[in-house]
N, C-alpha and C positions, 0 to 999 in steps of 0.2 A: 504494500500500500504506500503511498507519496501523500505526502501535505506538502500543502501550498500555504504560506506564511506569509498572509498580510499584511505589510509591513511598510504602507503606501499612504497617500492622506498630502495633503498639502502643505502642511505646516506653518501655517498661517501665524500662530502664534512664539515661534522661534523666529520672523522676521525681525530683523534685516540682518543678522544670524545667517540666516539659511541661501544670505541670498550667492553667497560664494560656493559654498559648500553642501554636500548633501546629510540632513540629519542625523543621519548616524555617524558622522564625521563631527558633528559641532565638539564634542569632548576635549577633540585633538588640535580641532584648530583653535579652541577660547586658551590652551596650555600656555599660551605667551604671557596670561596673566593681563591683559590690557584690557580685559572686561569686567567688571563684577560680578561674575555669574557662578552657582557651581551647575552645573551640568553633569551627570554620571548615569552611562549605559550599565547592563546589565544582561550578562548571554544565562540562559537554561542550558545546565549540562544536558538535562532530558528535555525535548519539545514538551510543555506543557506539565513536564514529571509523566507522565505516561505515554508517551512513543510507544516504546517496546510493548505493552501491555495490550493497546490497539491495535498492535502491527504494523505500524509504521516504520519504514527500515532505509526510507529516503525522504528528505527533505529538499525545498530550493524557496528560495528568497525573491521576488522580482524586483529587477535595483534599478530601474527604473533613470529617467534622466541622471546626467553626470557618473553613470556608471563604471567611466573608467578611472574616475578619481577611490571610486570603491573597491575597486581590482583593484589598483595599487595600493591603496595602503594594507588591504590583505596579501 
């Protein structure tokens, strides 16, 4: 089985933040310190804590515009 992970949305309220970079990248680029922000991601080791238990045994992410700034920094 595969899930498909939502992970899309506009982001309207991490503007003008977002408008270089794509949200899952803001953590790394506020790191300069020149913002007042704290900003902190968070990965699940397990999708949801039950992947496996569903059978799910592949995941993917749709990364949507600026996708190769998200390749690179993985």
């Amino acid at each position: 089985m595969k899930a498909f992970l939502l992970a899309a949305g506009e982001g309207t309220r991490l503007r003008p933040l977002i408008d270089r970079v794509p949200k899952c990248l803001v953590e790394e680029f506020l790191d300069n310190g020149s913002y007042r922000l704290e900003i902190k991601t968070f990965y699940e080791e397990k999708l949801l804590g039950s992947a496996g238990t569903i059978g799910i045994n592949e995941d993917f992410v749709p990364l949507g515009r600026q996708k190769a700034l998200i390749k690179k920094s993985i």
